[in-house]
N, C-alpha and C positions, 0 to 999 in steps of 0.2 A: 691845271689846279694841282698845287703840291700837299704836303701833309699840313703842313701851317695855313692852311686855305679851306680845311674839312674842319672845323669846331663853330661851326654857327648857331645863334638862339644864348641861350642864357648862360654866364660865366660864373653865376656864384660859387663861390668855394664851400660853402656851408653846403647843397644840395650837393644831390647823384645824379640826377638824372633833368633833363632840359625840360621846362615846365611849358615854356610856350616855343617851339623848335621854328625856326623859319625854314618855309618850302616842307610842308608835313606832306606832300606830294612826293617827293625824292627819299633819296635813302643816300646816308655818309657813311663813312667810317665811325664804329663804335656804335652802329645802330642795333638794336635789338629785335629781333623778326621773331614773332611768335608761333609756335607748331610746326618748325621748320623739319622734316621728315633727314635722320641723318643714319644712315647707314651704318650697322657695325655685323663683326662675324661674332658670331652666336657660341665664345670661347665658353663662356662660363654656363652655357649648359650643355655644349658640346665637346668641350675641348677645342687643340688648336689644329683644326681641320676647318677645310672648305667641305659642304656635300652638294655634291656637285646635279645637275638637274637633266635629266635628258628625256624627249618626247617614248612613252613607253613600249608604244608598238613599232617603233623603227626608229629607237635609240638617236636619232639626229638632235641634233642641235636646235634647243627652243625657240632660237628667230626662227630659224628655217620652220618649224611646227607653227608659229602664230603670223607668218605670213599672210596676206590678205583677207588679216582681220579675224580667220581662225583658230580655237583652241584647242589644245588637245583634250581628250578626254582625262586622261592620268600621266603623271609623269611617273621616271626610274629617279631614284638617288642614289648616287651611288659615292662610295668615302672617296674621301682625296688624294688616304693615305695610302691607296690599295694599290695603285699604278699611276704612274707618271705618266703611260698611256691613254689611262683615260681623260687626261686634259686634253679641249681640244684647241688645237694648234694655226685655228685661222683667222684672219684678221680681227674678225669680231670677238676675239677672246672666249668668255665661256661663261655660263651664267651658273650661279650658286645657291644654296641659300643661305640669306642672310638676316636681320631684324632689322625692321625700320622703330626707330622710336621720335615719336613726335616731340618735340623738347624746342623751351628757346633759343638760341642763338647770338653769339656776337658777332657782327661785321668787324671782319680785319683788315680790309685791304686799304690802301688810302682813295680816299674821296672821289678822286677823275677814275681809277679802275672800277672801283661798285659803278659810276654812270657811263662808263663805257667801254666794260670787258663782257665778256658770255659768261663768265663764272666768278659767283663772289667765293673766298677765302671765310668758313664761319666757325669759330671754335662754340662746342653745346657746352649749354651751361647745367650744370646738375645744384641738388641740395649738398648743403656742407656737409651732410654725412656720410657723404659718398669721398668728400676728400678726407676722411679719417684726421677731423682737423674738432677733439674730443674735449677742447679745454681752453680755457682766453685765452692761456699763453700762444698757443699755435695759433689762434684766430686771430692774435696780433699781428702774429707773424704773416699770413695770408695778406693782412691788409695791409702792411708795410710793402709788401712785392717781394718779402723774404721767401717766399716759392715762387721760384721759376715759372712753374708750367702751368700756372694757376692764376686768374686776373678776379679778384672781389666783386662780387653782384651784388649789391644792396637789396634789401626785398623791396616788391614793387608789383604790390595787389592791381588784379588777380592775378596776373598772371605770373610774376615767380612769388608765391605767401613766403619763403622763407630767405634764408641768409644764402647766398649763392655763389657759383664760380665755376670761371667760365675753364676752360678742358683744353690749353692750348697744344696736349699729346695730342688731339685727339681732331685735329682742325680739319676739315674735308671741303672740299668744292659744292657747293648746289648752283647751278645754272638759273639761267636767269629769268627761263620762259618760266620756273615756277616762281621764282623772285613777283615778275610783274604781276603776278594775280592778288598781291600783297595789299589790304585795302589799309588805309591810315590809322584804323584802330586796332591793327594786326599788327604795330611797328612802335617803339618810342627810341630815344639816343641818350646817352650820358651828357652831362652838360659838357662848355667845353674844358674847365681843368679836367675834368677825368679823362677825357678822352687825349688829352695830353699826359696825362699820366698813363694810359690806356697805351698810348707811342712808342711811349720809355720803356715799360715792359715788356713790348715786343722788340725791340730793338736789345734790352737785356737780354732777353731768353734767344733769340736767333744769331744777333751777335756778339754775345761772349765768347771771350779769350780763347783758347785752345790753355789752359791751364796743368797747374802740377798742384798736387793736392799734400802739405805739410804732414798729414797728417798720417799719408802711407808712402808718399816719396822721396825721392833726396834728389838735389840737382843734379839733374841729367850732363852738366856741362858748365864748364866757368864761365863766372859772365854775370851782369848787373841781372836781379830780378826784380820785377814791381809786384805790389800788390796788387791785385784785382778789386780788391771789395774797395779800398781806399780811390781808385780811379773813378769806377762807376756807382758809388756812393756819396763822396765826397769829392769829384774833382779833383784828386791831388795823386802826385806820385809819390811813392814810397817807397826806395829801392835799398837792397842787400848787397852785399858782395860775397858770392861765394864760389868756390873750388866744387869742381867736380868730382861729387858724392859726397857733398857735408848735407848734414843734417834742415830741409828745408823749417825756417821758424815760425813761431807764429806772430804775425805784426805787431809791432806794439804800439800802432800807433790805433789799429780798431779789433785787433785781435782776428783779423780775418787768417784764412790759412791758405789759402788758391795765391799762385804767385803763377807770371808768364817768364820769362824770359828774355830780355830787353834786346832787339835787333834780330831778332828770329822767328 
């Protein structure tokens, strides 16, 4: 099953979201999994350190402490920034602390991986005001796919009440033994134009160009350039000619500024 083979259930272009989904059993790509527990380090009320966790009374290592099923009484923490020493160096890595927050989720992977990898790919979805997105203009922009790293969550009572979007900085693995505990009221999908539009944006943001940006660079080197915005906007090339160290411009045919380099 390819990517063109995961948008099943309802195509209308007017909705967001799949009203009657076929196989409400299964999970696709573009599905939304509710309470999904996503791991982050605790920068903003810690700064950017790990604190690192070891059993108190004999400093080992927390597997090694919670082996057969017991727990330590207390643990040490100790900063991260203190010694390079104190990370410990063996296969199991090192355990930290960190915050879990329960938040919805988007399925990214395509459709045969989510039904048959160990780990799905989920970017969290937060409220709009967390993407300092303060004003229509920018909310426009959001929902055109004018940011990258950000995909439009329509609200979708109860479980996301407001305007959303999904955190593709921030996309992390959950495995799949907690995936299957996932009961059908715990799950809905984007219909399927969005989730084709859902495709294109990750394909935008993961592969775009290697680019030069007009706007603080000049051509690294002679040589046709194209426009970026005009290729994967519009379909169409766009190219310049220029010498090595003119002034890169800005398109005139969308006014974009990102130019590649043709043949390089």
């Amino acid at each position: 099953m390819n990517s063109s083979e995961s948008t099943p259930g309802n195509i209308d272009e007017d909705t967001f979201y799949d009203s009657s989904p076929l196989e409400p059993y299964l999970l696709y790509q573009a599905e939304i999994l509710t309470n999904v527990p996503i791991l982050r380090m605790p920068w903003e009320e810690m700064g950017c350190r790990w604190l690192l966790l070891r059993a108190a009374r004999t400093a080992r290592p927390l597997h090694e402490a919670l082996q057969h099923g017991s727990t330590p009484g207390t643990v040490r923490v100790l900063d991260s920034n203190q010694s390079s020493i104190e990370w410990q160096t063996n296969d199991r890595g090192d355990y930290a602390l960190g915050v879990l927050d329960k938040t919805p989720v988007l399925v990214l992977n395509q459709t045969c991986d989510v039904q048959n990898k160990q780990f799905l790919q989920v970017a969290p979805i937060f409220p709009l005001d967390k993407a300092d997105v303060d004003d229509a203009e920018e909310f426009e922009k959001l929902k055109q796919g004018h940011r990258y790293s950000a995909f439009w969550i329509k609200r979708h009572m109860p479980e996301i009440p407001t305007e959303s979007y999904a955190d593709l900085e921030l996309i992390q693995a959950v495995h799949t033994s907690y995936i299957n505990r996932i009961r059908p009221n715990e799950h809905f999908r984007l219909n399927g134009a969005k989730t084709r539009l859902l495709q294109r944006r990750i394909t935008r943001y993961f592969g775009r160009a290697n680019s030069f940006d007009a706007r603080v660079e000049s051509a690294p080197a002679p040589g046709t350039y194209l426009c970026t915005k005009c290729y994967f906007d519009f379909g169409r090339a766009t190219p310049v000619q220029l010498s090595e160290g003119a002034p890169l411009p800005e398109c005139t045919e969308c006014h974009g500024t990102d130019w590649v380099l043709q043949g390089r």
